[in-house]
Structures are given as structure tokens and as C-alpha cells.
N, C-alpha and C positions, 0 to 999 in steps of 0.2 A: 188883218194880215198877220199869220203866225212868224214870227220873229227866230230862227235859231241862234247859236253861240250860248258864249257860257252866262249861268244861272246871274243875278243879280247877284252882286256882292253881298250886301246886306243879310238877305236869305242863308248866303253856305258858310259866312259868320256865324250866324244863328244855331245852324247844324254843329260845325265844327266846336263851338260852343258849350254847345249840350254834352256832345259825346266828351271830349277831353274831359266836362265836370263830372259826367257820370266814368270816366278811366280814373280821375283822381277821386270818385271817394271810393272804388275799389281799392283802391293805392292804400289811401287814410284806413281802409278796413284793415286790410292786408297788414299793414307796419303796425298796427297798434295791436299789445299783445291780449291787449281784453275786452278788443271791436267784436270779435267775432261770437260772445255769445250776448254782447248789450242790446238791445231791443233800444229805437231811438231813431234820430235824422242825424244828419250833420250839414253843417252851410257850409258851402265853399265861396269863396271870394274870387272876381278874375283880377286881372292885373290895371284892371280897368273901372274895378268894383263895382259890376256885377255880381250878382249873389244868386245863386241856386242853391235848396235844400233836397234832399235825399234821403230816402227811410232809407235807414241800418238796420242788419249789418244786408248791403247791396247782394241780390240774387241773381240779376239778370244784366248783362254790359252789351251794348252795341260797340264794337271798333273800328271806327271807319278807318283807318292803318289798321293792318295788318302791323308794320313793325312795331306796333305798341307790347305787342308778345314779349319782347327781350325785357318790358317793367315787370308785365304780367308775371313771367315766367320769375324773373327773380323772385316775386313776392309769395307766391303758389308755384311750390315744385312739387308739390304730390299732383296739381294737375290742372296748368294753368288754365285751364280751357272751359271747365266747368261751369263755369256763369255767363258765359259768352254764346251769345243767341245770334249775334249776325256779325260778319267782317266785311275789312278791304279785301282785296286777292291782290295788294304788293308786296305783303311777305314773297308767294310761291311767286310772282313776275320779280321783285328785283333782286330777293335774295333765296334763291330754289335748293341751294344746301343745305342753307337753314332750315327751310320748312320741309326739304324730305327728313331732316334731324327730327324735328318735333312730331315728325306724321309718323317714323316709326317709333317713337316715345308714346305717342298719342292717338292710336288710329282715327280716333273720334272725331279730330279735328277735320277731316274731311265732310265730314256730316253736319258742319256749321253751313249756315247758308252766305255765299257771296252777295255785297248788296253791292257790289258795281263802286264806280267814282261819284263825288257830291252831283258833279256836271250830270250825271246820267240819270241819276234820280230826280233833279229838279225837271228834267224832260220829260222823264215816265209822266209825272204829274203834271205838265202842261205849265209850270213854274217859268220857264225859259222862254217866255214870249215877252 
């Protein structure tokens, strides 16, 4: 019998996880002023010491927030958007003056793909049973 409700815990740890580490070593690339032309990884640590590593300097970022933009953006003002391959859509649902700001800064941001909430992804893949 297929089961619905939200994802197991475990699993959208796992997600939330990945993405934050792969937001922080854009973060680590972005702040440091000689990441961006080093060739290398960098380990990240959770709070919980967990460890993931990550080639540098980072090209490609999933956010699953949308409001992660307001780090992004500080860090890349010529154009925060550029390494970002998929998002949340709570920027434009919770904060929509924000992101028509960004969207006439950035048309492009419209042409990122929406991946929906953790909940709806573990469903798509049949995770949520």
C-alpha cells in the first residue's frame, strides 16, 4: 500500500544537507579573494561533523531556498545567478518584490528551472511511501 505525507526525515536531511554544503562552498569561493582562479576541493564540516568535499572553484549550485539569493547576491553582484542550475520558487511566493528586483537586474533568472519543495520531489520519486 503506497503511503502519502511528508518524505522521511532522514532523506530531506540528506537533501537539505548537500544543498546548504554545496551553498557554503559557493559562499567559501565567493569570500575568498584567490578561490576563484585555484583549481582544488574544499571540505566542509556540518555542525554535526559531517564532511563533504567539493571541487573548486564551484560551477554549478542547486538552491533549494530561493532566499539563499540575499548570500548569493552579496557575494556575486556582477550576477548572482550564474552557477545556479535549479531553485526553490519561495523567493517569488514569499518575497515577490524582491524577486521582480532581481528579475529586472537579471532577466535570466527566470530561465532557472523551479524544482518544487523537498516534499514534492521525494514523491515524484516514489521516496514518500
Amino acid at each position: 500500500m503506497r503511503r502519502f505525507g511528508p518524505p522521511p526525515r532522514h532523506n530531506l536531511a540528506r537533501v537539505l544537507l548537500l544543498v546548504l554544503t554545496l551553498v557554503s562552498a559557493l559562499v567559501v569561493q565567493l569570500a575568498s579573494p584567490f578561490s576563484t582562479s585555484a583549481q582544488g576541493s574544499t571540505t566542509l564540516i556540518d555542525i554535526v561533523g559531517r564532511s563533504v568535499t567539493v571541487k573548486t572553484p564551484v560551477q554549478r549550485v542547486i538552491m533549494a531556498e530561493g532566499r539563499q539569493t540575499y548570500i548569493v547576491a552579496s557575494l556575486d553582484t556582477d550576477n548572482p545567478f550564474k552557477r545556479v542550475v535549479g531553485w526553490g520558487d519561495d523567493l517569488r511566493t514569499a518575497d515577490f518584490d524582491s524577486y521582480v528586483k532581481y528579475q529586472e537586474k537579471f532577466p535570466g533568472l527566470t530561465q532557472i528551472p523551479i524544482l518544487g519543495s523537498p516534499a514534492e520531489r521525494h514523491l515524484q520519486r516514489g521516496e514518500g511511501r
